[in-house]
N, C-alpha and C positions, 0 to 999 in steps of 0.2 A: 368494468366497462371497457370493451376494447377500444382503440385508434378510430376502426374502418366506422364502428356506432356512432362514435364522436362526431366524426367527419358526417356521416348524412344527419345528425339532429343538429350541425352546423346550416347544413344548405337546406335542411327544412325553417328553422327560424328564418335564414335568409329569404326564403320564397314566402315564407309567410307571412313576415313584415311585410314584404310588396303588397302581397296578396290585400291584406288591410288597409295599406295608406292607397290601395289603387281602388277600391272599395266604399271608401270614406269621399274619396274626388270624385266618383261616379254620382254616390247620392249627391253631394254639395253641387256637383254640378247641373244636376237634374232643375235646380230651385233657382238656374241662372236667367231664367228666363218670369218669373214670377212675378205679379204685378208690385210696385213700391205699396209698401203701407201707408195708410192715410195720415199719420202721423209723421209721416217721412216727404210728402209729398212736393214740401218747396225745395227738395235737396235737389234733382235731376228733372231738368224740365225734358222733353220725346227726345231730341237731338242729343241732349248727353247722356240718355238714360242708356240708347242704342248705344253709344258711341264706351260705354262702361259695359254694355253684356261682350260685346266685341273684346273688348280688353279681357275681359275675365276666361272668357272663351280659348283666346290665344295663348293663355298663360297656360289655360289648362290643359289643351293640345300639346302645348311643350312642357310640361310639366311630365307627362304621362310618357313621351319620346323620350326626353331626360334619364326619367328613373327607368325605363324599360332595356334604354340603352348599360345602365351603369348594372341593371343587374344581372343580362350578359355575360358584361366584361366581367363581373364578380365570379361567377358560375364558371366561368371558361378560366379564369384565375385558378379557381380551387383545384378544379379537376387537369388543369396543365402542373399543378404542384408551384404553382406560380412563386409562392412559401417558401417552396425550398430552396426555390432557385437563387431568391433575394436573400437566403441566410447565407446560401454559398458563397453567393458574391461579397457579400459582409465578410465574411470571415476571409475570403481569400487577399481582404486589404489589409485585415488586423486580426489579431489574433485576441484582442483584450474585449474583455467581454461590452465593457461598457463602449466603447467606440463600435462594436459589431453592431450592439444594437442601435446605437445613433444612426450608422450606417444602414442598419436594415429599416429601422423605420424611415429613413432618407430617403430611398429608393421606392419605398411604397408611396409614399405624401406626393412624390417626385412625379409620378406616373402617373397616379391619381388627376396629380394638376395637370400634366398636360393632355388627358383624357378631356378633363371638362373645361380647362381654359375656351374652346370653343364656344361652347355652349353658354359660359358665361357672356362671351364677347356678343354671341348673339342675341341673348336675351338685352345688354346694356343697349348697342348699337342697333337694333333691329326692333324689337318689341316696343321696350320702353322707346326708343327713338319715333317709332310710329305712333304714339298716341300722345306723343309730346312732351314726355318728362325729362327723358337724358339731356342731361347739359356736358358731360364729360369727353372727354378726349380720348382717342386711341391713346397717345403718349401718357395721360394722366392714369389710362385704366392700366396700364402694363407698370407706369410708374409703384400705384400703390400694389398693384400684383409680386412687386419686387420688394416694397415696404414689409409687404406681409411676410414675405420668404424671408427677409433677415427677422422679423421678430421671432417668426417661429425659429428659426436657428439658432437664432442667441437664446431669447425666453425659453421657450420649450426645450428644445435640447441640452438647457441649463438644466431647466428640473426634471428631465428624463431621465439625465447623468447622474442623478442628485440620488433621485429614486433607486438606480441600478445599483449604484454605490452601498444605498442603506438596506440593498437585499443580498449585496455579499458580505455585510458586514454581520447583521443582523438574522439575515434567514426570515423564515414567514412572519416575526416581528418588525419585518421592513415597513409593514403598513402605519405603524403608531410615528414612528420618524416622519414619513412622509405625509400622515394628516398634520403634523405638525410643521410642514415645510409648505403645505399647501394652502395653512388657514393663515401664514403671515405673507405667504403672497396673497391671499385673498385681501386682505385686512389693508395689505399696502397699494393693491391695485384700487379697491375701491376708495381707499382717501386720498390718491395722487393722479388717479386716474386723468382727468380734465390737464395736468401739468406733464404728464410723462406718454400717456399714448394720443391724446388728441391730436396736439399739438405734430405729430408726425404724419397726419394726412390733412387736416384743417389748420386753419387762420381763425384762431379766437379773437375779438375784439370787446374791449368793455363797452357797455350799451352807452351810448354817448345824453350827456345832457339832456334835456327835452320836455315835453308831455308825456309820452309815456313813460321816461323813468321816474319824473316824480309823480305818475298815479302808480304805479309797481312800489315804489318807497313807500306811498303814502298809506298803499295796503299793508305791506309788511309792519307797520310800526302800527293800524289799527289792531294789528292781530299777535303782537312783543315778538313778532318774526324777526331777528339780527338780522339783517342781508346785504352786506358789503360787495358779492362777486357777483354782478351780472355782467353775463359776456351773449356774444351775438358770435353765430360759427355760421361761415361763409356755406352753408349744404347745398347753396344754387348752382355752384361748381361742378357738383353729379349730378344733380336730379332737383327739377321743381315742386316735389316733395316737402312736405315740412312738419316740423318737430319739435318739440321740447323735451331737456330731462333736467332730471335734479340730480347730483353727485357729489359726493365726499361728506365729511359730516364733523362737527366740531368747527376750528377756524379752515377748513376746507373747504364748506359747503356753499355751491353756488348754483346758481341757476343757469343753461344755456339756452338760448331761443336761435331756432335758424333762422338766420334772413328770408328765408322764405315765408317761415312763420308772418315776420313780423310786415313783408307783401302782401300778405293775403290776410290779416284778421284788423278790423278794427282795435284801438288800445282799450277799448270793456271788454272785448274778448282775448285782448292777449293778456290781461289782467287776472279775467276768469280762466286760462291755460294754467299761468303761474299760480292763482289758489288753489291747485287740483295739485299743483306739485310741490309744494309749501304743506298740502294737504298729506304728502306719502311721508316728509319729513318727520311732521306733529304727530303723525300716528306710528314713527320708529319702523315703517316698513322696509326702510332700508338695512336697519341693524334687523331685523327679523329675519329680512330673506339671506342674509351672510351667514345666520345662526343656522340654518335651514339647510342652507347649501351647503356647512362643513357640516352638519352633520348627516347628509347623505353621501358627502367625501369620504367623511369617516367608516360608515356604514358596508359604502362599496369599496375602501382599499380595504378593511376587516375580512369581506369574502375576497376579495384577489388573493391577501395570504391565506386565507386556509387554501385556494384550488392550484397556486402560480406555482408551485413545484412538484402538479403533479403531472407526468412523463408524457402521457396519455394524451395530455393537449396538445405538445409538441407534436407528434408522432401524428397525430390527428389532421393537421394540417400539412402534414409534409414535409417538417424541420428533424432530421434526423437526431438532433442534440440538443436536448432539452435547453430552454433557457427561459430568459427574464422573459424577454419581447416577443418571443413565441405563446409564450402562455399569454400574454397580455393580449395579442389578439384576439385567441380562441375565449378567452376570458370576458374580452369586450363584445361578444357576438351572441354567449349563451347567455349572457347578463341581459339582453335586450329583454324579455320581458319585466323584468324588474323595473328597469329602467322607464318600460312604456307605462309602468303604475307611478311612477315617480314622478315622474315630467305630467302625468296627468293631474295627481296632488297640487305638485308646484302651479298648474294651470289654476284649477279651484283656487287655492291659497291667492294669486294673484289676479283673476276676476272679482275675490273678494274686496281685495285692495282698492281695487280702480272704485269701486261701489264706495268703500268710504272719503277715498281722497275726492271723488266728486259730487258726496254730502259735505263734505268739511269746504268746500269752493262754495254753493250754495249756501251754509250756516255760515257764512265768515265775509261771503259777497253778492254774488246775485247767480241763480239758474241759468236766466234766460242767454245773457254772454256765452257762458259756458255750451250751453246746448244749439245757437247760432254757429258756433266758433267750429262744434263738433261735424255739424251739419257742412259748414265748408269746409274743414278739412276734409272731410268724407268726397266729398263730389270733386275737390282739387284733387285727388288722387284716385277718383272712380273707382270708389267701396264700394265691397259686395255689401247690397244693404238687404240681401234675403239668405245668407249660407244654411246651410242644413243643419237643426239644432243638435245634431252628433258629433257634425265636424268640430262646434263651435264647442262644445263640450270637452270636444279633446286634442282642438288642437290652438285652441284660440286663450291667450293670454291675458285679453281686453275684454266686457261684456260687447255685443255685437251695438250697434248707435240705436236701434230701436229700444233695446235692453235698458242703456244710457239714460237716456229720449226719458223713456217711462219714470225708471227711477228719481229723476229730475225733476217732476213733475208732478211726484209722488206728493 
């Protein structure tokens, strides 16, 4: 297989992943206008229901500018050698392979960001600010804009270095090192998580005294739930959104509730939030999807080394001298179909979830909470409550509220 093959079955997946995710928005969005179903019908009285197709509309107007614009810039990338140029400039700071490629992936992620920093700023400050959910600040959004740039620089280019490291030492058994460097960062991010990366954009708080923490205790011990750690995380800060999740597991595991949450739902339904998530714990959906996920780590560093030394990638893109981070692009781009069966899996697998964590809220408390709670969260955030059952099939992590709704009821 020559370079020049390589390079257009590069920019055909690229065009044809658009092609699909612009494809998938067209049906979903055809259904944005559809009547609410009867079973939905105290969620969006006329005035919000309009005031939610507008939202859905807008997003998807800019959604479509978004990806059209970045795949452009991608296209116009490939074909300027954009590749080579950023090995160039790698190489002409350092000569050592591991630092080139720091350096080259630096300079990609670099551009990248200040390509879509706009776009973000206008979706925060203009979208969301129009329909009244941004609570956040220019200085807060640049702030955590800057959070993120040091974690990926430290995090990430820690284990980039790590990786690079165990492919000059190793050769194409670099992969077996580095699932094994990936599945103890997995393993340490998900039990420390709440303590080491919250904690650097939010303000956790223990849910203080009250009614609602002793009905939350009083559930957890009808049900030999242990639950020492409930915190409350300021998310009114960004966005009048709200949330809950469960994390870490052993003496780690806690629950957090957004203060918005706990604005917006009566304490039966914040009750019935926290059974659904009490619910993912009991049924070990947390150690399943870790097990899940290194072993699709596994799977895909496996094919990195058999392809990441072969020359052809390089050359393919535009990098005269073969290396790590060259193949790992070309690597990361032909893999996309793979990966759109994966993330499709992982979606079923975790539809299925959501199904039993809110049987196990239902067998352990009550429905109706639960399905109230869902209902307003849904209209506090102006849910699509009609998407296209394609989209939702393949791109939706959660069953849709209707889905919910039913099963609940079941």
């Amino acid at each position: 297989m020559t370079p020049q093959l390589v390079f257009y079955i590069i920019i055909a997946f690229i065009i044809l992943s658009f092609a699909i995710d612009q494809i998938l928005d067209w049906l979903n969005a055809k259904h944005f206008d559809d009547p609410i179903p009867k079973e939905l019908s105290d969620v969006y009285d006329a005035d919000t229901y309009r005031k939610s197709q507008d939202y859905k509309k807008a997003n998807a107007r800019f959604s479509a500018l978004t990806s059209s614009f970045m795949l452009v810039v991608t296209l116009l990338f490939f074909f300027a050698d954009g590749f080579g140029f950023a090995d160039q400039l790698a190489r002409s700071l350092s000569n050592n392979e591991i630092v080139a490629g720091l350096l080259f992936f630096g300079i990609i992620i670099l551009g990248t960001d200040i390509l879509t920093t706009p776009f973000s700023y206008y979706k925060t400050f203009v979208i969301e600010e129009r329909f009244g959910f941004n609570k956040s600040t220019p200085a807060l959004f640049f702030m955590d804009k800057l959070k993120g740039w040091l974690m990926t620089i430290i995090v990430g280019g820690g284990l980039l270095a790590l990786v690079i490291w165990f492919y000059q030492i190793s050769g194409d058994l670099f992969w077996l090192y580095a699932w094994v460097l990936f599945a103890v960062f997995a393993v340490v991010t998900n039990m420390f998580y709440a303590r080491l990366i919250v904690p650097l954009f939010n303000k956790q708080t223990p849910l203080s005294e009250g009614d609602l923490r002793t009905k939350i205790e009083s559930y957890a011990n009808s049900v030999g739930f242990k639950l020492k750690n409930i915190f409350v995380i300021d998310g009114s800060k960004r966005s009048t959104k709200a949330n809950a999740y469960f994390s870490g597991f052993g003496s780690e595991k806690r629950i957090t509730l957004y203060d918005t949450l706990i604005n917006d739902l009566e304490d039966e339904e914040i009750v019935a939030v926290l059974a659904h998530e009490v619910g993912h714990y009991r049924k070990n959906h947390i150690i399943i999807n870790l097990f899940v996920s290194l072993l699709l780590t596994g799977f895909t560093l496996w094919l990195l080394g058999l392809f990441i030394s072969q020359e052809v990638f390089a050359l393919a893109i535009g990098v005269d001298q073969p290396s790590f981070h060259a193949g790992l692009i070309a690597f990361g781009i032909l893999y996309a179909p793979i990966s759109g069966i994966t993330d499709f899996l992982m979606s079923v697998l975790s539809r299925k979830f959501e199904y039993q964590a809110d049987n196990y809220a239902k067998e352990t408390y009550a429905a109706q909470p639960l399905i109230t709670s869902l209902k307003k969260l849904s209209r506090n955030s102006l849910s699509n409550l009609t998407p296209h059952p394609l989209y939702v099939k393949l791109h939706y992590s959660h069953p849709t509220l209707l889905q919910r709704y039913k099963n609940l009821k079941a």
